[in-house]
C-alpha positions in Angstrom: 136.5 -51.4 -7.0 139.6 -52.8 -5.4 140.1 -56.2 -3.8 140.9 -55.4 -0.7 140.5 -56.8 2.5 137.0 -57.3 3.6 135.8 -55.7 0.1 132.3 -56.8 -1.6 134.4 -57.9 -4.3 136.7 -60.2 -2.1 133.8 -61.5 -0.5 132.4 -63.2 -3.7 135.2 -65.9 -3.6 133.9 -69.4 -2.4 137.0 -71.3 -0.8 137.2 -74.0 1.1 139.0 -74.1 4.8 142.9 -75.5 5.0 143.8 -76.2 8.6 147.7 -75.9 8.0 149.7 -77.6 10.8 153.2 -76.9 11.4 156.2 -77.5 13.8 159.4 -75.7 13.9 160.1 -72.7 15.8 156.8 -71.9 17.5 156.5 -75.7 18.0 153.4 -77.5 17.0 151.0 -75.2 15.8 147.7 -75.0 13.6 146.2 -72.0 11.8 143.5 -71.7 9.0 144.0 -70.5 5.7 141.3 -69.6 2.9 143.7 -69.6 -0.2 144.5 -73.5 -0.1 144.9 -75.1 -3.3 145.5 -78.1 -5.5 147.6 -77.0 -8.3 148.9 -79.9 -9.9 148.0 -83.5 -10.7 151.7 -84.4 -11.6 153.3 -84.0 -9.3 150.9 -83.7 -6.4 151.1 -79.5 -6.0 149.5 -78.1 -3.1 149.9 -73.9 -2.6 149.3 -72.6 0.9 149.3 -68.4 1.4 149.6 -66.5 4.5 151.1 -63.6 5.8 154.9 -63.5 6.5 154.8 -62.7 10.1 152.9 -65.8 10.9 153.9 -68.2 12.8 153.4 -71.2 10.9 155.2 -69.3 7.7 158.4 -69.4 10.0 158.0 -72.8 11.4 157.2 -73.7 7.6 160.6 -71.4 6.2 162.3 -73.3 9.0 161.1 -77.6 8.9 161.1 -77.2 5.2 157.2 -78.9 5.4 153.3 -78.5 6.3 150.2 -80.3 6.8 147.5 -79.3 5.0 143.8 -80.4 6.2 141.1 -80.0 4.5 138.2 -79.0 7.1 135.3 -81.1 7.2 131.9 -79.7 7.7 131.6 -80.3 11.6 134.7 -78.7 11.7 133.7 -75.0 12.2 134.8 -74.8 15.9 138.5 -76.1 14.9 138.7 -73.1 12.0 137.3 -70.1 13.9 139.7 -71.5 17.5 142.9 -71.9 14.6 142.0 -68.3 12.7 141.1 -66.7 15.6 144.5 -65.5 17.3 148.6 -65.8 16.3 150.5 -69.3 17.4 153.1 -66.6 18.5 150.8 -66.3 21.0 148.3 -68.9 21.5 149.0 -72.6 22.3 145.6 -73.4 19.7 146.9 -76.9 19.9 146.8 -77.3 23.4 143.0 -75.2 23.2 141.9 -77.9 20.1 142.6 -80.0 22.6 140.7 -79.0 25.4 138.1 -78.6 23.1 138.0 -82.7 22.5 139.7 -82.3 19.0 142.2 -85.0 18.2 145.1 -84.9 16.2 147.5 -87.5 14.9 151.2 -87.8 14.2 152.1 -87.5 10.0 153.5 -90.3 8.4 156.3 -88.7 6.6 156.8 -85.5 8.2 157.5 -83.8 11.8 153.7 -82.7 12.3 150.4 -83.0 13.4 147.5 -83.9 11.3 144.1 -83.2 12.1 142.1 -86.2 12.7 138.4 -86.5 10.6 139.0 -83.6 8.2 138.0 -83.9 4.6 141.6 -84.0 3.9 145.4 -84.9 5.3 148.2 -83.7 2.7 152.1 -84.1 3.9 153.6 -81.5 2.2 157.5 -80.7 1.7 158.0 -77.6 0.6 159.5 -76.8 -2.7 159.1 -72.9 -3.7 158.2 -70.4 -1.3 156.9 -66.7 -3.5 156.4 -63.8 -2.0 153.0 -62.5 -3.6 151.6 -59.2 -2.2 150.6 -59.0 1.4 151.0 -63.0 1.7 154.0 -65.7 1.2 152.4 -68.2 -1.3 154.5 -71.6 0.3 154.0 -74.4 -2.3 154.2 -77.8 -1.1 155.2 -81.0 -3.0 152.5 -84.3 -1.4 154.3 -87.3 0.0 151.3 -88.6 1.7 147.8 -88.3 1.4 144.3 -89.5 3.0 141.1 -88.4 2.0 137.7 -89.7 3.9 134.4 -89.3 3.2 133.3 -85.7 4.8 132.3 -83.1 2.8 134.7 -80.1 2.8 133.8 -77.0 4.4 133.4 -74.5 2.6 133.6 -70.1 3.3 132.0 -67.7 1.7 131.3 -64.1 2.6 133.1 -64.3 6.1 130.4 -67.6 6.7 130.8 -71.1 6.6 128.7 -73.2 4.7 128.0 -76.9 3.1 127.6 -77.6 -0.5 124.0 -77.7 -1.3 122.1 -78.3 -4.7 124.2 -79.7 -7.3 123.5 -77.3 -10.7 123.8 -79.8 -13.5 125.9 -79.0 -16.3 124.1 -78.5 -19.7 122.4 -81.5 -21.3 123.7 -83.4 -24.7 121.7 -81.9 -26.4 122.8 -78.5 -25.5 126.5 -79.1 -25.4 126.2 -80.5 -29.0 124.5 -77.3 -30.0 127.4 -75.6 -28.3 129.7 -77.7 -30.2 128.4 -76.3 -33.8 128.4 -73.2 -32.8 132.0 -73.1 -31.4 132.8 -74.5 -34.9 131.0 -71.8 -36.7 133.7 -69.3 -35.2 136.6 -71.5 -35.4 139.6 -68.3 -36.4 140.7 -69.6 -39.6 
């Protein structure tokens, strides 16, 4: 089995939802992407990937910077309206909008954030690699706000809220583990 697009084995990945936000050429313009992640601690990493031809990779190659939020559970609507069609083409702004969303101006860079998502990250970029079908745009954090909504989160083309927590394995059986991983220390 391959990974490709829409495969059973793609569709085992659980992601969360990164409503990137943008403003350069195609002006102000939103668009979600499903490979958004934290990648470093020090200093604050964040790695965005979408296709080339999009338009928020060339208002991103262009301004040099991104938003990146992190959609909150009653965000669903705001993910399928910014995933659903090309801001080459689509105002989705303007439709969010319409649609009663509200965004906000960044702090520290030339874009709009998405107000009550799980996450706001300004991000300047700092590496942009091209990786297969998609540009993987890594942005450096200058500004961050996190609230208290639960990140959505996609899996298997649906969206979905974290449910039971699965507790990881007691003392005891972590110290158990512990001996054993000993036994087979490599000399």
């Amino acid at each position: 089995m391959v990974l490709d697009y829409g495969s059973a084995g793609a569709r085992k990945f659980i992601t969360n939802v990164g409503l990137i936000t943008s403003n350069g050429p195609f002006g102000h313009n939103i668009m979600a992407a499903e490979w958004t992640h934290h990648i470093s601690y020090q200093p604050g990493l964040v790695s965005i990937h979408i296709h080339a031809e999009d338009a928020t990779a060339s208002n991103i190659r262009k301004s040099k910077e991104f938003g990146v939020n992190l959609a909150a559970i009653d965000q669903n609507i705001v993910s399928s309206v910014s995933g659903g069609s090309s801001g080459k083409e689509i105002d989705k702004v303007a439709v969010l909008k319409e649609l009663g969303v509200e965004f906000c101006k960044a702090k520290k860079i030339n874009c709009l954030m998405v107000k009550g998502a799980a996450l706001n990250a300004e991000c300047k970029l700092v590496k942009q690699i091209n990786l297969g079908d998609h540009i993987m745009f890594v942005g450096r954090v200058v500004e961050a706000t996190a609230t208290e909504e639960q990140a959505l989160s996609y899996h298997e083309g649906k969206y979905f809220r974290v449910g039971e927590q699965i507790m990881k394995p007691s003392e005891e059986e972590r110290e158990r583990i512990k001996k054993i991983i000993e036994e087979h220390r490599k000399k």
